[in-house]
C-alpha positions as CSV (number, residue, x, y, z in Angstrom):
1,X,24.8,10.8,-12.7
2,X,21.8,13.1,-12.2
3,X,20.1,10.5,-10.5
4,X,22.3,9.3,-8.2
5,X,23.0,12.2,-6.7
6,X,19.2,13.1,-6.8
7,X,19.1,9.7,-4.5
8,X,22.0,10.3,-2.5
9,X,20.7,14.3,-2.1
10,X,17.0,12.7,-0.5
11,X,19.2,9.5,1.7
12,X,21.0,12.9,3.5
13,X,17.7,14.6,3.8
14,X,16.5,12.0,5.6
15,X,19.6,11.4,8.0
16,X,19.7,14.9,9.0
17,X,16.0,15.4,9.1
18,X,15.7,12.2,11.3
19,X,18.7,13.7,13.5
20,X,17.3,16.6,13.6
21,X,13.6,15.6,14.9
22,X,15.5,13.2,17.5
23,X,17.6,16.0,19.3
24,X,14.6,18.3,19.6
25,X,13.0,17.4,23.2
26,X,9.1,17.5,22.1
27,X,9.3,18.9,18.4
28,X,8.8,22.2,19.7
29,X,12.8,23.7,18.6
30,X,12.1,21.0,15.3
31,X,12.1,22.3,12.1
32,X,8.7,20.0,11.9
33,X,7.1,21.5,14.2
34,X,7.7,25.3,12.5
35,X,6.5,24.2,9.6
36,X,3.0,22.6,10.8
37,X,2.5,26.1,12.9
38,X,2.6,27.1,9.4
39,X,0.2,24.4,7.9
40,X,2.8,22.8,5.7
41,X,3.4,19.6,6.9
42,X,7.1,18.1,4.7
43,X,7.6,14.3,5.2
44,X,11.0,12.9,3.2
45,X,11.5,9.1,3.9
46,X,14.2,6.6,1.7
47,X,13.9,2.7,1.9
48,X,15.8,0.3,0.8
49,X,15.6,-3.4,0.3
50,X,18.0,-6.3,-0.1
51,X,16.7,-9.2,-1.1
52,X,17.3,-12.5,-2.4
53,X,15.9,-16.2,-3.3
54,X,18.0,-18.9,-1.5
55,X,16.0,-22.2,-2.4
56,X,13.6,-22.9,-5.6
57,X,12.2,-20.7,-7.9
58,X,14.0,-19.8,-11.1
59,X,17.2,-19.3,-9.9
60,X,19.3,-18.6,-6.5
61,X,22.1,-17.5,-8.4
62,X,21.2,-14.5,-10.2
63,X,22.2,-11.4,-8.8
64,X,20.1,-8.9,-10.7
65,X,17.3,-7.5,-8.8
66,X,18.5,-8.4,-5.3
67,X,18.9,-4.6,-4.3
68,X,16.0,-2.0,-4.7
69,X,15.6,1.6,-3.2
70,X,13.1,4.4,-3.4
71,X,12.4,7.5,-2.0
72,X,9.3,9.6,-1.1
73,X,8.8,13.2,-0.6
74,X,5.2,14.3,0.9
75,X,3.8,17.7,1.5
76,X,0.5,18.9,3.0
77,X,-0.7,22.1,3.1
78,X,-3.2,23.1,5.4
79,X,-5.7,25.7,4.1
80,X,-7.0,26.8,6.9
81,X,-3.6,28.0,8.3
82,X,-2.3,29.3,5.0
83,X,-5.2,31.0,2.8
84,X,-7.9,30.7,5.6
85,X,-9.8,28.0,3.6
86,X,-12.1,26.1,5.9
87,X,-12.1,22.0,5.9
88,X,-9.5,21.7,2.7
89,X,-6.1,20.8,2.0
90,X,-3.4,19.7,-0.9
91,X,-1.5,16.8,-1.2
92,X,1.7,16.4,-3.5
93,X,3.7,13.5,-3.4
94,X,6.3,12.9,-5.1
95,X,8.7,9.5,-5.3
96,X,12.3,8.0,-7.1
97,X,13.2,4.4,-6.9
98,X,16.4,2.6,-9.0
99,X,17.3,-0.7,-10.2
100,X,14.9,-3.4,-11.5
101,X,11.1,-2.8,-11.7
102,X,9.5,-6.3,-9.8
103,X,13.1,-6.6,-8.3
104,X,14.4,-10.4,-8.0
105,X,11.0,-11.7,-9.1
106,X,11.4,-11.5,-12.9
107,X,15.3,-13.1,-12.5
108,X,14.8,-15.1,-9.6
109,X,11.3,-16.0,-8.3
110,X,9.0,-16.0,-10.5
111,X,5.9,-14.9,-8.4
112,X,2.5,-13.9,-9.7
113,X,2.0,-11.4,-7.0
114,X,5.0,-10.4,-6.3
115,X,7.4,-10.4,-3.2
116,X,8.9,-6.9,-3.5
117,X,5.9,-4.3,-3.7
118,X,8.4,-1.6,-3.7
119,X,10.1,-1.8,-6.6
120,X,9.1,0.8,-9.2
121,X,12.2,0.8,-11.4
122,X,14.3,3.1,-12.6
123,X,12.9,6.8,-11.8
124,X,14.2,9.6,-10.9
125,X,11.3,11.7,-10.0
126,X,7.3,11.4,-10.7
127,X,5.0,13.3,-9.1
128,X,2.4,10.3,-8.4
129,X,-0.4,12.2,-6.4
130,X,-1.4,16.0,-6.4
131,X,-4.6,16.4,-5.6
132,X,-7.1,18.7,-3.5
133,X,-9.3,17.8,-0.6
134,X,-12.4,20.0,0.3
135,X,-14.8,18.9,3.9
136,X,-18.7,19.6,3.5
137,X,-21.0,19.7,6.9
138,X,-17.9,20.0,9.9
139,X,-15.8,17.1,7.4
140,X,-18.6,14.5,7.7
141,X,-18.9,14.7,3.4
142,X,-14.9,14.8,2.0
143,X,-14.4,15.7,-1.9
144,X,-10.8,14.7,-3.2
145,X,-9.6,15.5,-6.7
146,X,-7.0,15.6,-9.0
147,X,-3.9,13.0,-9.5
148,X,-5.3,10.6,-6.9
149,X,-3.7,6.7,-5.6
150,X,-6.8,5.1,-4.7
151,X,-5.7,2.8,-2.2
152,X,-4.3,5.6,-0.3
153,X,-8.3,6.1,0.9
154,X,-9.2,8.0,4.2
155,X,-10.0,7.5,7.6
156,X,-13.0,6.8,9.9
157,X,-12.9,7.0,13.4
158,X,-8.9,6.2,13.5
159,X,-9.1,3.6,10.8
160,X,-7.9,3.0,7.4
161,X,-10.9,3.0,4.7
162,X,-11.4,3.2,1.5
163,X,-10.3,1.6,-0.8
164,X,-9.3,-2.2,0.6
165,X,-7.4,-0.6,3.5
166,X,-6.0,-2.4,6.3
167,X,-4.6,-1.2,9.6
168,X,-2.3,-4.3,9.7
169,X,-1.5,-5.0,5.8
170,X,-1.4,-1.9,3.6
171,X,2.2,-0.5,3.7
172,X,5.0,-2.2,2.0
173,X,7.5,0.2,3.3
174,X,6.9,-0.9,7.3
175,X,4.6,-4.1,7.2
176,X,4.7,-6.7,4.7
177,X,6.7,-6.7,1.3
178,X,4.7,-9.2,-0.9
179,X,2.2,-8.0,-3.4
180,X,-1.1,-10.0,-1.8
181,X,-0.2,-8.5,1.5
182,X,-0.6,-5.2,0.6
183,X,-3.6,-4.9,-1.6
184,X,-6.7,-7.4,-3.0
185,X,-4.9,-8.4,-6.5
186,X,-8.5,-9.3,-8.3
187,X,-9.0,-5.5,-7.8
188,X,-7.5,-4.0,-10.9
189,X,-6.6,-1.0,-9.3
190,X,-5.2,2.2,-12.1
191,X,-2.2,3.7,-11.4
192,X,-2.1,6.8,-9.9
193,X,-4.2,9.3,-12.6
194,X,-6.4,12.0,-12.6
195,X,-9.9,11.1,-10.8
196,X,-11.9,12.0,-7.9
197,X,-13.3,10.6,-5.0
198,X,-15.7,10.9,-2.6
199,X,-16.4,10.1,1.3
200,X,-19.8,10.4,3.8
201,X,-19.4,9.7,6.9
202,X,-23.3,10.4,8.5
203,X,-22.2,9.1,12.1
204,X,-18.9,7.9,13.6
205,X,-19.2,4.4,13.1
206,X,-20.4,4.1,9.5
207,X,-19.0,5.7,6.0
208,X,-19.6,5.0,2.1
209,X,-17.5,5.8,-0.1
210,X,-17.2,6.1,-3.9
211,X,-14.1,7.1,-6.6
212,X,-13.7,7.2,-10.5
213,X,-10.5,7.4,-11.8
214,X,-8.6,6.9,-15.3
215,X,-8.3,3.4,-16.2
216,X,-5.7,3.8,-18.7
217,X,-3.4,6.2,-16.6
218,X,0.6,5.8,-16.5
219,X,2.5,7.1,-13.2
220,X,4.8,8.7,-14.9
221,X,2.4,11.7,-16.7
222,X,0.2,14.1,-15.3
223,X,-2.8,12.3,-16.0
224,X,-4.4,14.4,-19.2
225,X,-3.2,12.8,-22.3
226,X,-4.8,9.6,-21.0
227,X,-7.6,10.7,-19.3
228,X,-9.2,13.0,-22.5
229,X,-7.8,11.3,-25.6
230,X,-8.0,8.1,-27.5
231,X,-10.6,5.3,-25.4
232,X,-12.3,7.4,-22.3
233,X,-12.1,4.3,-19.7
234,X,-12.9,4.9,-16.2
235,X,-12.6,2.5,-13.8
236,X,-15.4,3.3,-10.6
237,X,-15.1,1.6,-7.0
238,X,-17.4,1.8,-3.9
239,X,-17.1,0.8,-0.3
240,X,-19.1,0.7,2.5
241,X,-18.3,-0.1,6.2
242,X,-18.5,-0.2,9.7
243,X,-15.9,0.9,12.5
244,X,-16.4,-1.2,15.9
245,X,-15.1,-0.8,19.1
246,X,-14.7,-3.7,21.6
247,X,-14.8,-3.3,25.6
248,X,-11.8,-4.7,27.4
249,X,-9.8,-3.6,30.4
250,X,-7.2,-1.5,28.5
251,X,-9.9,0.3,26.6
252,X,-11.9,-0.1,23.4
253,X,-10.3,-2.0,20.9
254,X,-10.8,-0.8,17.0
255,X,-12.0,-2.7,14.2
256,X,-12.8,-2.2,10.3
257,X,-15.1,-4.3,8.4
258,X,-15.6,-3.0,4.7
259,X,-17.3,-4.2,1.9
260,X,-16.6,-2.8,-1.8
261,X,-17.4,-3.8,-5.6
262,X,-15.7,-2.3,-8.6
263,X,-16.2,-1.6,-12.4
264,X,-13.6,-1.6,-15.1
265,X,-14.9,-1.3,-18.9
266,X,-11.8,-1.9,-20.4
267,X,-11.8,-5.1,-22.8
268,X,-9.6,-7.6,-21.6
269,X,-9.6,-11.5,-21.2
270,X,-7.6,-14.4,-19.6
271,X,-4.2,-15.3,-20.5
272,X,-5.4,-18.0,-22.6
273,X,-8.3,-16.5,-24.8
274,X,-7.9,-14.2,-27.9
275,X,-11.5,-12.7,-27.7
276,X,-12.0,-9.5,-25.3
277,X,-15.0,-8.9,-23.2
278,X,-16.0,-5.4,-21.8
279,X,-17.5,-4.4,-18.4
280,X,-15.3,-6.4,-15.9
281,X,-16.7,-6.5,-12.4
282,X,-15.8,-7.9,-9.1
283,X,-16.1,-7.8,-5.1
284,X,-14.1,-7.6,-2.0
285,X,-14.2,-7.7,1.9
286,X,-11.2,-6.5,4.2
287,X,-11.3,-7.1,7.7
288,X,-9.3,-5.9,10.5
289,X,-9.7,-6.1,14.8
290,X,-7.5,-5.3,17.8
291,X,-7.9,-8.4,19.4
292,X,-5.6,-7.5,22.9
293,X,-4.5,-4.5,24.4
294,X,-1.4,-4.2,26.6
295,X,-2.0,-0.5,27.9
296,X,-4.4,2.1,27.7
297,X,-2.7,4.4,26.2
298,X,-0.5,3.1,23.5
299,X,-0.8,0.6,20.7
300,X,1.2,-2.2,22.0
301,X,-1.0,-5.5,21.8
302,X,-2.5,-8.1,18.8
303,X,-4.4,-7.8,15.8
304,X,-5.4,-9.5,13.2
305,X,-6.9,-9.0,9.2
306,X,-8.5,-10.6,6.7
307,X,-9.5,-9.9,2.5
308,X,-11.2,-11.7,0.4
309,X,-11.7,-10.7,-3.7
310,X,-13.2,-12.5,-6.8
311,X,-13.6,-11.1,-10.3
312,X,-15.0,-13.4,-13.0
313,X,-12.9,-16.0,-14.8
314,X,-13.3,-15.0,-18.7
315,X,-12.0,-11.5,-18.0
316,X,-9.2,-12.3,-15.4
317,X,-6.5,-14.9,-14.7
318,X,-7.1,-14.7,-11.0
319,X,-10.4,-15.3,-9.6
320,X,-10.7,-15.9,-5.8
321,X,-8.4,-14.7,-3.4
322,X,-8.3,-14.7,0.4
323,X,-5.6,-13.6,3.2
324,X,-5.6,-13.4,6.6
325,X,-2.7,-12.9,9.5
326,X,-1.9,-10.8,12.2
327,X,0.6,-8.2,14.0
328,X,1.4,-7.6,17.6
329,X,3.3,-4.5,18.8
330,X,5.5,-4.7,21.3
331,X,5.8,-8.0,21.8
332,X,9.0,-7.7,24.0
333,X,10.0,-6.1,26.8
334,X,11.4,-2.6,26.4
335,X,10.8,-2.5,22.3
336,X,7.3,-1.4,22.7
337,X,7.7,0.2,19.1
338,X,9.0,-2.9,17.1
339,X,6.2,-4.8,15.2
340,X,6.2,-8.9,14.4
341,X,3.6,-9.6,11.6
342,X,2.9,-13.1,10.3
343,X,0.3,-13.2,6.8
344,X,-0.7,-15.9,4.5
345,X,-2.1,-15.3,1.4
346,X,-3.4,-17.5,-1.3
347,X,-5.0,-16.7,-5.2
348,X,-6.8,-19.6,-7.2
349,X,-6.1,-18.8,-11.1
350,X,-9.1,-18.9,-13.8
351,X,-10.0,-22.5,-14.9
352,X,-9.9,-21.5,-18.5
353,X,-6.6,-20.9,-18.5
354,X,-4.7,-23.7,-18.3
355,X,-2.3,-23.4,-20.8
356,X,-0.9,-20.4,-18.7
357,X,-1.4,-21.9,-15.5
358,X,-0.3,-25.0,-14.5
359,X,-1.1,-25.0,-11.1
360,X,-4.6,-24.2,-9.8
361,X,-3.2,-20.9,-7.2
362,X,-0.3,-19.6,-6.0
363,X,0.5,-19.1,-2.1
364,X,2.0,-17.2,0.0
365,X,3.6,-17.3,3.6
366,X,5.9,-13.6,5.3
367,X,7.0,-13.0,8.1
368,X,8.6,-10.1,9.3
369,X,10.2,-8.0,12.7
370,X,10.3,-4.5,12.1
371,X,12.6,-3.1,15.0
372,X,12.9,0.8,15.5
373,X,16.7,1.3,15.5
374,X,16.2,4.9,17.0
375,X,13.0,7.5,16.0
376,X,12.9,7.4,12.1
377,X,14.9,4.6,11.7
378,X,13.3,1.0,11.4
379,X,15.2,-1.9,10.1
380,X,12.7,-4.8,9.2
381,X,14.4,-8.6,8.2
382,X,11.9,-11.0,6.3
383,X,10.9,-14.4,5.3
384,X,8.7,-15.1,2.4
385,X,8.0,-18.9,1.6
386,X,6.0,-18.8,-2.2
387,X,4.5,-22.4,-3.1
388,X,3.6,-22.7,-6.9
389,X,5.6,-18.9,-7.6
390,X,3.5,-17.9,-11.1
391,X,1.3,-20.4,-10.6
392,X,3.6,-23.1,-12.6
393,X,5.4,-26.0,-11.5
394,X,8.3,-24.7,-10.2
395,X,10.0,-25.8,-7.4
396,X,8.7,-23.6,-3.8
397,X,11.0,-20.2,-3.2
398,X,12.2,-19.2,-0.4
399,X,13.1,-15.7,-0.1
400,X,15.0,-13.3,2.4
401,X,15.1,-9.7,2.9
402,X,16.4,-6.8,4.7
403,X,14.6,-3.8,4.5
404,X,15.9,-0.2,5.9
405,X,13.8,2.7,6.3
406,X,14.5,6.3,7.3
407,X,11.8,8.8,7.8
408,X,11.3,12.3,8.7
């Protein structure tokens, strides 16, 4: 009871906190735009997904899983503005989400990588980042630390970096819903723990980065009893990369190439194998370029990205991945907000497990239209197509969704 009307509580929020923003004329009267005068910047946002497998897989008739929701509550603080703290900032963020953890996969699908990325299960509130940001030399060195989601990385020059980022494929609440087009899989990635990470920026067009974080963390603590007791793993990533711009007639158009290797000394092994091995390693590259401007001034126009990942065989079921697709904004007239997005994606298992694995990889096909109802409000129908879901010998899945997401 408690946590339905904690969800129902954050789905008003939002409503009124999107009405709100809408009537103001430039966010001046907002509520929104007090608070950042302040240096507290509040975002509340609820999304909800209905999905379900209509041909192959495990099963088109079970209905368990088909319906998913979470909500997300984000607040920045500006030091600057509020203790007079130059070039630093907090972060807390905190997020709920109901019904099944994988959503229809587990019932219905099957798939190794998943085709809902934002099912968390049943939750009704964990703080899952709170951490502190400090700026060296006018921001060109950043310091972040505390309860950290590595993925969530920073920005250079406009763009996404740091760790695996895209500009076109790292948000499963407004771009793609399946797993592996979100994040590289063959990164093993913690969940959100304690850690601390680092980025260097020496001119516009180039930054390294580096983070450690706890291996072993769980979302759900605050990061300590993990992080100091029992085994002390810590799994390390760093990324390098450069930010282009290409000439055309509507202005320079962005790209991101990055390039990144990570450590994780956890013992582990394949699916098949009873012996452990320590000191896992791997690679990765994520690409992503504006390829066509419409206008000057806006973001309407094409893109596309690419990954690629390995990590070795003995230690992992998948070893080589690779995805590519694109996005163009605005595609028709008078929607110059709405977003089409087409991805492929496609992960080759380990050949020592064979038992496991039938099938040598599983892919991948989505395609969504993410169509801005009114500011704040985005309702975003999908297609996934999964050959080989689990990498097994099932029959290919076709999946549909309907996701809805409100934001303030």
């Amino acid at each position: 009871m408690v946590k339905r009307r904690l969800v129902w509580t954050v789905l008003l929020l939002s409503i009124l906190f999107s009405a709100e923003a809408y009537s103001s004329d430039n966010g001046e009267n907002s509520l929104s735009g007090y608070l950042e005068d302040k240096g507290i910047e509040l975002g509340i946002s609820t999304t909800h997904i209905f999905q379900g497998n209509v041909k192959g897989g495990l099963s088109t008739h079970r209905k368990r899983g088909r319906y998913v929701g979470r909500y997300d509550i984000e607040l920045t603080l500006d030091n600057k503005k509020l203790f007079n703290l130059e070039d630093s900032m907090f972060y807390i963020h905190g997020r709920g989400a109901w019904h099944d953890a994988g959503g229809i996969d587990s019932y219905s699908v099957g798939s190794f990588f998943g085709v809902n990325t934002n099912a968390y299960g049943h939750r009704s509130l964990d703080i899952v980042e709170f951490w502190y940001q400090q700026g060296f030399a006018d921001n060109k060195f950043l310091l972040r630390i505390g309860k950290i989601d590595l993925t969530g990385g920073f920005e250079c020059s406009g763009c996404p970096v740091s760790f695996d980022c895209s500009s076109f494929a790292n948000d499963e609440t407004t771009q793609f819903m399946n797993g592996a087009l979100v994040n590289n899989p063959t990164i093993p990635f913690p969940n959100e723990g304690l850690g601390a990470a680092g980025f260097y920026k020496p001119v516009e067009w180039w930054y390294i980065s580096a983070a450690i974080a706890d291996a072993q963390s769980d979302v759900r603590e605050t990061g300590f009893q993990t992080t100091f007791h029992d085994g002390d793993y810590f799994f390390s990533i760093a990324e390098t990369g450069i930010v282009t711009e290409i000439a055309s007639a509507k202005g320079p158009m962005k790209g991101a190439y990055r390039v990144g290797v990570w450590y994780d000394p956890q013992p582990k092994s394949h699916s098949d194998s009873e012996k452990l091995y320590r000191d896992d390693k791997g690679f990765y590259l994520s690409f992503d370029q504006v390829l066509f401007k419409e206008n000057a001034d806006d973001e309407q126009g094409l893109g596309a990205f690419f990954r690629y990942g390995y990590a070795p065989s003995k230690t992992n079921d998948l070893t080589n991945f690779v995805s590519a697709g694109v996005q163009y904004q605005g595609l028709f007239a008078g929607r110059d907000e709405d977003v089409l997005g087409f991805g492929f994606a496609k992960g080759f298992m380990s050949d020592k497990a064979k038992v496991t694995y039938t099938e040598d990889a599983e892919t991948v096909y989505e395609v969504y239209y993410n169509a801005q109802i009114m500011p704040n409000v985005n309702i975003t129908p999908s297609l996934q197509y999964i050959m080989h879901p689990g990498a097994v010998n099932t029959d290919n899945a076709t999946v549909m969704a309907v996701r809805v997401h409100l934001a303030f």
